[in-house]
C-alpha positions in Angstrom: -58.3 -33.2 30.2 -55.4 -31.7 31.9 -53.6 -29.0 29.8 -50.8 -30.3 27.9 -47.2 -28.6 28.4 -45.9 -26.3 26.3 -43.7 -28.2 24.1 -39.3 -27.3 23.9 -38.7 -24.7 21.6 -37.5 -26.3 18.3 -34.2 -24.8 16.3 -33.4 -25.2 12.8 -31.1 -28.5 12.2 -28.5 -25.5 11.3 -28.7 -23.4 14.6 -28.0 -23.4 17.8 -30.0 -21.7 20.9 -27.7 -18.4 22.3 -28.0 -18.5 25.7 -26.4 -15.3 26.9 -24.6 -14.5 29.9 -26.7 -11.8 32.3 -24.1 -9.8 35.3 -27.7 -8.4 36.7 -28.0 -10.6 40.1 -31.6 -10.2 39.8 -31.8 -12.0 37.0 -30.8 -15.9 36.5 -27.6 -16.2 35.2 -27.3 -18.5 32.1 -23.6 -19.6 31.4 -22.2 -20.4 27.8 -21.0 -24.3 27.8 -17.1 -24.1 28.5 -15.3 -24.0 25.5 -14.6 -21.2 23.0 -15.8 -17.9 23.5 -19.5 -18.0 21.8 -19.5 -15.3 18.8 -20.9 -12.3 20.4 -18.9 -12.9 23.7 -17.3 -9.6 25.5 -13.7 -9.6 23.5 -14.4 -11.6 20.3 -14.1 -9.9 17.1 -16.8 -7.6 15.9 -16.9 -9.9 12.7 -18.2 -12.8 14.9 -21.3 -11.1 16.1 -24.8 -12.9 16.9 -27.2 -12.4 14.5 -30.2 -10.3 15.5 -32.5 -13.3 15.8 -30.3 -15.0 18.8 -29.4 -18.0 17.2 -26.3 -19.1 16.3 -25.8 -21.1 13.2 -24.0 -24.0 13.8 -20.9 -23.8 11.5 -20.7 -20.3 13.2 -19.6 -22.5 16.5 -17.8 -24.5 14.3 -16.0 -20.8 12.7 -15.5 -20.0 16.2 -13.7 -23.2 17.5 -11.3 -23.0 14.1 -10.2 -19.8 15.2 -9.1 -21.0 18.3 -7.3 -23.8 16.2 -5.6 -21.2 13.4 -4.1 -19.1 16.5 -2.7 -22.4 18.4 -1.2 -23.3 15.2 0.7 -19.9 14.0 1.3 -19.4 10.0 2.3 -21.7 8.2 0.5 -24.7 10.1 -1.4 -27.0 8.5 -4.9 -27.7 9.8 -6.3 -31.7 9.9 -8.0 -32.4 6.9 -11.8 -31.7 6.5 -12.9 -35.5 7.3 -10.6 -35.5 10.9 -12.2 -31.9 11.3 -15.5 -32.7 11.2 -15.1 -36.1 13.6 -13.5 -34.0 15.8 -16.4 -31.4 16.2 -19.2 -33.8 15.2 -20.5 -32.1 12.3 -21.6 -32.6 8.4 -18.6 -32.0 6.0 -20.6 -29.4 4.4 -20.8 -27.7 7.8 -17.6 -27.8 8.7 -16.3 -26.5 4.8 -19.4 -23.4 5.5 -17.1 -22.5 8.9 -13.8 -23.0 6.4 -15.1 -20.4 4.0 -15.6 -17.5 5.9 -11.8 -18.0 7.7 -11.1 -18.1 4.1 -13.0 -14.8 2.6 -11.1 -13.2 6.0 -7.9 -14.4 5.4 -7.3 -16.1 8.5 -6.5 -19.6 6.3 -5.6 -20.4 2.4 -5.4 -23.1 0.4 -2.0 -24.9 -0.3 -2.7 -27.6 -2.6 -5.3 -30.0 -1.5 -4.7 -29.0 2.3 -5.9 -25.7 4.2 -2.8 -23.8 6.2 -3.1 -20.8 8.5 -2.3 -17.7 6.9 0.0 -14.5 7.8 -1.2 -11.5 8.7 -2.6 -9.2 6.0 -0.7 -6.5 4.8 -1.1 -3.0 5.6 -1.2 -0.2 3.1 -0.8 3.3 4.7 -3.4 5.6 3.5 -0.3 8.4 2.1 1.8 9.4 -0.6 4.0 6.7 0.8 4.3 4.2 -2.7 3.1 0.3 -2.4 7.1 0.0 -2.5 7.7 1.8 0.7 4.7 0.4 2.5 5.8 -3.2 1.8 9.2 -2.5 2.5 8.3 -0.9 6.0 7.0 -4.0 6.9 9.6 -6.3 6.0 8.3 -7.7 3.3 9.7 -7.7 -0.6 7.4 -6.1 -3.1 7.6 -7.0 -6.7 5.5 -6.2 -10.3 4.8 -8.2 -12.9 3.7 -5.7 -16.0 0.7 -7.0 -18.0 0.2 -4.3 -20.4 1.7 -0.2 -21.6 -0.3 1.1 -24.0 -0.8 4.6 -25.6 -3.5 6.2 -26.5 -5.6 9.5 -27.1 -6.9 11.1 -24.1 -10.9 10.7 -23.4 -12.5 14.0 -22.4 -13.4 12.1 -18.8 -9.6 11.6 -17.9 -7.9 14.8 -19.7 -8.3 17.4 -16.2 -7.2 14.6 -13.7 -3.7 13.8 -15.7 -3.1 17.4 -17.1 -3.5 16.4 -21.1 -6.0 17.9 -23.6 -8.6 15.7 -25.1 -6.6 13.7 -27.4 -3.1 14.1 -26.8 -1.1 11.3 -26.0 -1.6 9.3 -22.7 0.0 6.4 -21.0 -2.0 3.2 -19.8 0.0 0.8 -17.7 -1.5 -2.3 -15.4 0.8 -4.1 -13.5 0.3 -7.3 -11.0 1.4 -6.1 -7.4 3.4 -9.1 -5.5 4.6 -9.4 -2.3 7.6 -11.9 -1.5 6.0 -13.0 -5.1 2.4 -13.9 -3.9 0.3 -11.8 -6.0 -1.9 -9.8 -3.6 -3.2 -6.7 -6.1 -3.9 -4.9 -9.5 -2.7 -1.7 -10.4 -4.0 0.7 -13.5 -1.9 3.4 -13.8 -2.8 6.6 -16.2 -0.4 9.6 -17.2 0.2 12.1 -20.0 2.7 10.9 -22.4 4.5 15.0 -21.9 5.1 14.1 -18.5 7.0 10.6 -19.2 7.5 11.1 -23.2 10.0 7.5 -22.8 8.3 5.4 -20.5 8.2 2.8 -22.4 12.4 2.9 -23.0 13.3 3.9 -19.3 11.5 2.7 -16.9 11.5 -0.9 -15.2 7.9 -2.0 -14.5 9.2 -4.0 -11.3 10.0 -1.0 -9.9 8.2 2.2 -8.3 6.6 4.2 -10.4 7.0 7.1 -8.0 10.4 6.7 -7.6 10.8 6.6 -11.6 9.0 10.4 -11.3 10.8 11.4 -8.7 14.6 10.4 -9.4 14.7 10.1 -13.0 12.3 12.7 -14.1 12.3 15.2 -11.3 8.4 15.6 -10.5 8.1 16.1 -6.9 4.9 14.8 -5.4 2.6 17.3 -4.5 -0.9 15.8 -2.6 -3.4 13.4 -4.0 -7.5 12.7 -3.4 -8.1 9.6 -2.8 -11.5 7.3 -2.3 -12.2 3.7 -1.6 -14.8 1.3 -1.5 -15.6 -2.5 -1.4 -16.0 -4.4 -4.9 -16.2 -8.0 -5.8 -13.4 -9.1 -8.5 -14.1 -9.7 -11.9 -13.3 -13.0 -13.9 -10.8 -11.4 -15.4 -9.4 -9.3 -12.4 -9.3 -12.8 -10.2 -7.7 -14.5 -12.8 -4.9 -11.9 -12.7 -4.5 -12.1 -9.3 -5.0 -16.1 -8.7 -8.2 -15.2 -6.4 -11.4 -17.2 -6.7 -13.9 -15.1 -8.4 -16.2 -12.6 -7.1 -13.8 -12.7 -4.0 -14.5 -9.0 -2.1 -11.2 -6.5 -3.3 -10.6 -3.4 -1.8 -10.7 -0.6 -4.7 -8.6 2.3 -4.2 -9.2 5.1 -6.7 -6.1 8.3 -6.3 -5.9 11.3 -8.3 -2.4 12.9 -8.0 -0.8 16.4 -8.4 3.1 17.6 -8.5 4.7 19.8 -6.2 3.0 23.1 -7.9 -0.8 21.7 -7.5 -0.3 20.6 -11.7 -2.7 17.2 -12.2 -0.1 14.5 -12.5 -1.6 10.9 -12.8 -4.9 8.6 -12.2 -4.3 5.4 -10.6 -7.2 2.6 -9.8 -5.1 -0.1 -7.6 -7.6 -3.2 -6.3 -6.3 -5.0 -3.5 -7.1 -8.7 -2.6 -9.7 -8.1 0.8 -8.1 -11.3 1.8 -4.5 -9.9 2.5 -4.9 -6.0 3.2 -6.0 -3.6 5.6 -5.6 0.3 5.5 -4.1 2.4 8.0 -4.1 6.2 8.2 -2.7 8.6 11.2 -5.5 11.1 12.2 -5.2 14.0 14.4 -6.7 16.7 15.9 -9.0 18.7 13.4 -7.5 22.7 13.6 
């Protein structure tokens, strides 16, 4: 019997074949269908990248052709619903909703009632003394607290040498919401000795900056501050606070400030929604 051909190569119901375009000319030259640019494409974002195995998973084409959709639309539009979506790219509702959660997780879309609108872009935070106020304001943009909580208590031995109090004296605990034009995009935890604000709970308005409060009303001058930061997932609680769906990836921002004459000043753990911010920093030449 003759041989029998090889038989086409089969992909996953859930994949599609990555054919990718070669500029050697002694090579064949395979050509994406037209359309989008396929993730992985020179000039798409690095978040769209081709997984390692080739294939491309087929609400990834789907994620790909959205994105096209959210830019022709601008903020504020409102996308078609989910059922005229998925006609329109001839795909299951669950893989068209896939494609919808990751522009969600990245902020590109949100939720407005039972529709899905394009969203505006995320907010940056400069990585400086600068206060949330300031960076907000920078950008146009009205920032706002809402105070949950002002507590006092005596200093643990952990937090004593980052807010310059001895174990058990007197310390201030405050967490406020952080808004922006009233959308509630964070959580701050703010920690400092009761000596160095003895009548913050009488004085000081928690909409306003607690930097400023320091600087104008009490005269501390803001030295420097360490600062680190790293990717968590929000907590039932946390999410809750800030009207995110839980486990949704925050941005955790962990400073440790000093006054003018190097003195430990405050702690301060702020989580920002992943969704709606992005760092910057200004880096130079190292001497």
């Amino acid at each position: 019997m003759p041989p029998r051909a090889p038989a086409p190569p089969v992909h996953p119901p859930d994949t599609l074949p990555f054919t990718p375009v070669c500029d050697d000319p002694g090579m064949n030259r395979h050509h994406a269908p037209p359309g989008p640019a396929a993730p992985g494409a020179p000039g798409s974002p690095v978040r769209s990248g081709v997984p390692e195995h080739g294939r491309v998973p087929k609400y990834y084409a789907v994620k790909a052709r959205l994105s096209v959709l959210v830019d022709e639309l601008g903020e504020g539009g409102a996308l078609p619903t989910e059922r005229e979506l998925a006609v329109r790219y001839e795909v299951s509702r669950e893989t068209l909703r896939q494609a919808l959660r990751e522009l969600l997780l990245e902020g590109r879309v949100r939720r407005r009632g039972r529709g899905t609108v394009v969203a505006g872009p995320k907010l940056e935070q400069p990585l400086s003394l600068a206060s949330y106020t300031e960076g907000l304001r920078r950008q146009g943009r009205r920032p706002g607290r809402s105070l949950i909580s002002l507590d006092r208590f005596p200093c643990p031995d952990a937090l004593a040498p980052e807010v310059g109090a001895a174990p058990g004296e007197p310390v201030w605990h405050m967490e406020r919401v952080l808004l922006a034009d009233d959308e509630r995009v964070g959580l701050e935890s703010t920690y400092v000795s009761e000596a160095r604000a003895p009548r913050l709970d009488a004085d000081f308005d928690p909409d306003s900056s607690f930097y400023g409060y320091l600087r104008d009303r009490l005269g501390i001058v803001f030295g420097d501050a360490d600062e680190k930061i790293e990717t968590v997932l929000a907590t039932p609680r946390e999410a809750l606070l800030v009207g995110t769906p839980p486990a949704l990836p925050m941005l955790l921002l962990h400073r440790v400030s000093r006054d003018g004459a190097g003195r430990p000043l405050e702690r301060v753990r702020t989580l920002y929604r992943g969704d709606r911010f992005s760092f910057t920093a200004h880096l130079g030449p190292q001497d």
